[in-house]
C-alpha positions as CSV (number, residue, x, y, z in Angstrom):
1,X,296.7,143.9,70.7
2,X,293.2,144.8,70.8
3,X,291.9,147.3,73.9
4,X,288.0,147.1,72.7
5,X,286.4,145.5,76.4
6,X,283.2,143.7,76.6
7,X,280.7,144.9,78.7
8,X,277.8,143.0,80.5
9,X,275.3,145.0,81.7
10,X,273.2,143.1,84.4
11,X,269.0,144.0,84.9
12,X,267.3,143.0,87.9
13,X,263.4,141.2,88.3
14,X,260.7,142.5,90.1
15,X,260.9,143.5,93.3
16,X,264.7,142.8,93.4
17,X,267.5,145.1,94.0
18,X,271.2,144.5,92.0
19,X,272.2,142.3,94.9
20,X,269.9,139.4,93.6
21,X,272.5,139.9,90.7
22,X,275.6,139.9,92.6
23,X,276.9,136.1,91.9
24,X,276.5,136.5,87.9
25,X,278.6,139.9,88.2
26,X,281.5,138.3,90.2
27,X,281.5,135.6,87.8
28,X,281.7,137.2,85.0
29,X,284.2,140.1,86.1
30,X,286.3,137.0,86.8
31,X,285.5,136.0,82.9
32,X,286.9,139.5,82.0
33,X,284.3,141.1,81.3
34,X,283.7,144.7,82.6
35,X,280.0,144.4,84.6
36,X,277.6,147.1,85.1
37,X,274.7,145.9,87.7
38,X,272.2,148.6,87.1
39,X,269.4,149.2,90.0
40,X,266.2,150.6,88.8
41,X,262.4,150.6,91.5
42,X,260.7,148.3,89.8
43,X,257.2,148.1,92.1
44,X,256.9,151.8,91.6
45,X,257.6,152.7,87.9
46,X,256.4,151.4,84.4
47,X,259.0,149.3,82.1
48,X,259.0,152.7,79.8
49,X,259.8,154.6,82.8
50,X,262.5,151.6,83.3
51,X,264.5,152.4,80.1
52,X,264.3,155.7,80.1
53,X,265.1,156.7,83.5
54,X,267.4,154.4,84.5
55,X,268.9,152.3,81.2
56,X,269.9,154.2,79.6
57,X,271.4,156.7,81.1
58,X,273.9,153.6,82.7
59,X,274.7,153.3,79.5
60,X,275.3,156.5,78.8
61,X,277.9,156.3,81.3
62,X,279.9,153.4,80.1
63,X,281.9,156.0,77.7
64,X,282.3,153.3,75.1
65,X,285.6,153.2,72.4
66,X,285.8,152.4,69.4
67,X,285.5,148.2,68.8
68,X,283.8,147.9,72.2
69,X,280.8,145.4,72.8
70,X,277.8,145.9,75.2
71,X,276.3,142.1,76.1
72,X,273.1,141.9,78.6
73,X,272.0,139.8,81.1
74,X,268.9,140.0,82.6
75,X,266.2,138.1,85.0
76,X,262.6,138.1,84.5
77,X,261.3,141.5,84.7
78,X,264.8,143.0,83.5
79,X,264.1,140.8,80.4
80,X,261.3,142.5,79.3
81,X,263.2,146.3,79.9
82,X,265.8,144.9,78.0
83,X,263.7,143.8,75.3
84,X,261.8,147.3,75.5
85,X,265.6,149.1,75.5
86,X,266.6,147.1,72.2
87,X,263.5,148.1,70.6
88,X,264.1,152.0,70.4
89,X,268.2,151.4,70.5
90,X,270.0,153.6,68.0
91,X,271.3,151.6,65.0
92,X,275.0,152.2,65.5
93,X,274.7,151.4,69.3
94,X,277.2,148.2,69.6
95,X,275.0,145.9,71.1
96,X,276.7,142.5,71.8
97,X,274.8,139.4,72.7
98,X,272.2,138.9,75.7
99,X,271.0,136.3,77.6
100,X,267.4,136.4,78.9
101,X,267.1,134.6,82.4
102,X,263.3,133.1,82.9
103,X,261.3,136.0,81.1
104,X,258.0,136.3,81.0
105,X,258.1,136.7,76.8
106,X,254.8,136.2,76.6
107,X,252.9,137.2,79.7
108,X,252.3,136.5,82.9
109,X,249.5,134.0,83.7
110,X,249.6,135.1,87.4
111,X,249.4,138.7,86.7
112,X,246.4,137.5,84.6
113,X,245.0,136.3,87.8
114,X,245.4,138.5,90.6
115,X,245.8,141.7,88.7
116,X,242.4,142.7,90.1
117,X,243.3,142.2,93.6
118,X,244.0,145.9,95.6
119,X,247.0,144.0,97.5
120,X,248.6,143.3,94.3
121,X,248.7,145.9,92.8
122,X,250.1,148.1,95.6
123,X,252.7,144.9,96.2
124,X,254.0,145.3,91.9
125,X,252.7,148.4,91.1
126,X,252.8,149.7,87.7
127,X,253.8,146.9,85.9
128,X,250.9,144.6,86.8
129,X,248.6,146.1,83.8
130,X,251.8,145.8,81.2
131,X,252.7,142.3,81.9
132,X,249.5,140.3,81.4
133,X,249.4,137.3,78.9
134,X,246.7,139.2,76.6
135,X,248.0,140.4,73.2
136,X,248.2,144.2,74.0
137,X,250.4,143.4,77.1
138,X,253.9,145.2,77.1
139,X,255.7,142.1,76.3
140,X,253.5,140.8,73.4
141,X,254.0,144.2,71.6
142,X,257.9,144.2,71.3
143,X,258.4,142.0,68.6
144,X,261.2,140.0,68.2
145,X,264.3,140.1,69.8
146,X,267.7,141.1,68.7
147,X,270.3,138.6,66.9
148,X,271.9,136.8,69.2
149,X,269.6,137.1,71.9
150,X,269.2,133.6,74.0
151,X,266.6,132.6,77.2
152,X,267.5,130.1,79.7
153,X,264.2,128.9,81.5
154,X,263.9,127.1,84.6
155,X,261.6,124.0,85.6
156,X,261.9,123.3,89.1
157,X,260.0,125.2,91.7
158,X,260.0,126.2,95.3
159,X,256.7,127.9,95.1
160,X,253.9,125.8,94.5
161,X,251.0,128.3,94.9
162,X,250.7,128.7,91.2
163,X,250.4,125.3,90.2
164,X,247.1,125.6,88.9
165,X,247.8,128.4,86.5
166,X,251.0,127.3,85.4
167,X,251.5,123.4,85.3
168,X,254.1,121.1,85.9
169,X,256.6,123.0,83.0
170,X,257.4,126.2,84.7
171,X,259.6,127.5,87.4
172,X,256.9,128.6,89.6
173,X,256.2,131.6,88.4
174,X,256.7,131.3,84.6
175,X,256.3,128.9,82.2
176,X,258.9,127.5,80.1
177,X,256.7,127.8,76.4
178,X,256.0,131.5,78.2
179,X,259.9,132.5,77.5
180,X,260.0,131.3,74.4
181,X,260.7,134.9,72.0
182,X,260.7,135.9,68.5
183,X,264.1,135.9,67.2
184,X,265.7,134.0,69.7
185,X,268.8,132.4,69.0
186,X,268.8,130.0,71.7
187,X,266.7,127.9,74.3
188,X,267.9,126.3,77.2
189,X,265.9,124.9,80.1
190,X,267.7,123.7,83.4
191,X,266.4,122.4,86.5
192,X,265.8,124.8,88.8
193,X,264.0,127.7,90.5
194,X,262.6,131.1,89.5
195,X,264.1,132.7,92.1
196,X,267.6,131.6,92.3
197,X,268.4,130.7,88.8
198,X,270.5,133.6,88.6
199,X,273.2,132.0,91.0
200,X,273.4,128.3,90.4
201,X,276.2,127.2,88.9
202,X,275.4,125.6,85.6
203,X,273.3,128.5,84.6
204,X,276.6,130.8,85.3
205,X,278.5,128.5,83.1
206,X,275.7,128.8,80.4
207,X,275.2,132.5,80.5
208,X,279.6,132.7,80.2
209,X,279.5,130.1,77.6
210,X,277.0,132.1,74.9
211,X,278.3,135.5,76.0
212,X,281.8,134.4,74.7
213,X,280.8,132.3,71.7
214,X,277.6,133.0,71.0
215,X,275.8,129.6,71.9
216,X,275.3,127.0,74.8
217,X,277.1,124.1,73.5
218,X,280.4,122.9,74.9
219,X,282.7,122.7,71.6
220,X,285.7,122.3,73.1
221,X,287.2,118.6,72.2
């Protein structure tokens, strides 16, 4: 029998801590998998300050064997490091598959918008001038994702101050065309919020489901 494990490592959004995380990592701990939640500042540092400070040295730690597999999970923001992480990855690093939870893969409208503000930027800090919609922002200069990469956006919203910018498609603070990646292996949108998308129950069965067999559909008879 086997002994290779299957890691999940979990990155936060803006402004969030690890806790925000805390339903997908119980979940998926009870799904076997061995869970790393990794906490990073992210108002006070840049997403290449992200990666190299803080992913991957967690990763560094996870002391992997032989036939092990290293799958990601991520909200918003912590789609973006992720995305940044896989793009300097070494080649024999045993990357598994990831699921991207609303991204902002092409920009953020809203950073667009108030990135000229003083408040703003002292509320987000560094990241504000990397995650604009333009085509030099951080996100729009990754290039595609890896294989098996998927992003579940949501399209229901508790906030409605950014109606205007966004339009009815969005979760309130991204769009559901603005997740959309190069590469991507699969697209699924659900009903719900930005915020909590990360703990409602169909999305936790989603995220299980393509972790395990590498897409969203139900194929059991």
């Amino acid at each position: 029998m086997s002994s290779a494990r299957e890691h999940v490592i979990l990155i936060h959004g803006l402004g969030r801590s690890p806790r925000t995380m805390l339903g997908l990592q119980w979940w998926l701990i009870r799904a076997g998998f061995t869970v790393l939640n990794v906490a990073y500042p992210s108002r006070r540092i840049s997403v290449a300050v992200a990666v190299n400070d803080y992913i991957n040295p967690a990763l560094a730690n996870l002391r992997l064997e032989p036939g092990d597999k290293v799958h990601f999970v991520t909200h918003s923001l912590g789609g973006i490091v992720f995305r940044a992480w896989a793009a300097q990855r070494e080649v024999d690093f045993p990357l598994g598959r990831a699921v991207m939870l609303a991204p902002p893969n092409r920009g953020s409208e809203i950073m667009d918008h108030l990135a000229r503000q003083l408040w703003f930027r002292l509320l987000l800090g560094p990241v504000v001038d990397e995650l604009g919609s333009g085509e030099n922002s951080t996100p729009n200069q990754l290039g595609p994702v890896p294989p098996e990469t998927a992003v579940i956006m949501g399209r229901s919203s508790l906030i409605t101050l950014f109606h205007h910018l966004l339009g009815p498609d969005s979760d309130g603070i991204v769009t559901v065309a603005g997740g959309h990646v190069a590469g991507e292996s699969a697209f699924h949108v659900v009903e719900v919020d930005h915020a909590l998308i990360m703990w409602r129950p169909a999305v936790l069965r989603l995220v299980t489901r393509f972790l395990s067999t590498g897409s969203f559909e139900n194929k059991a008879l």
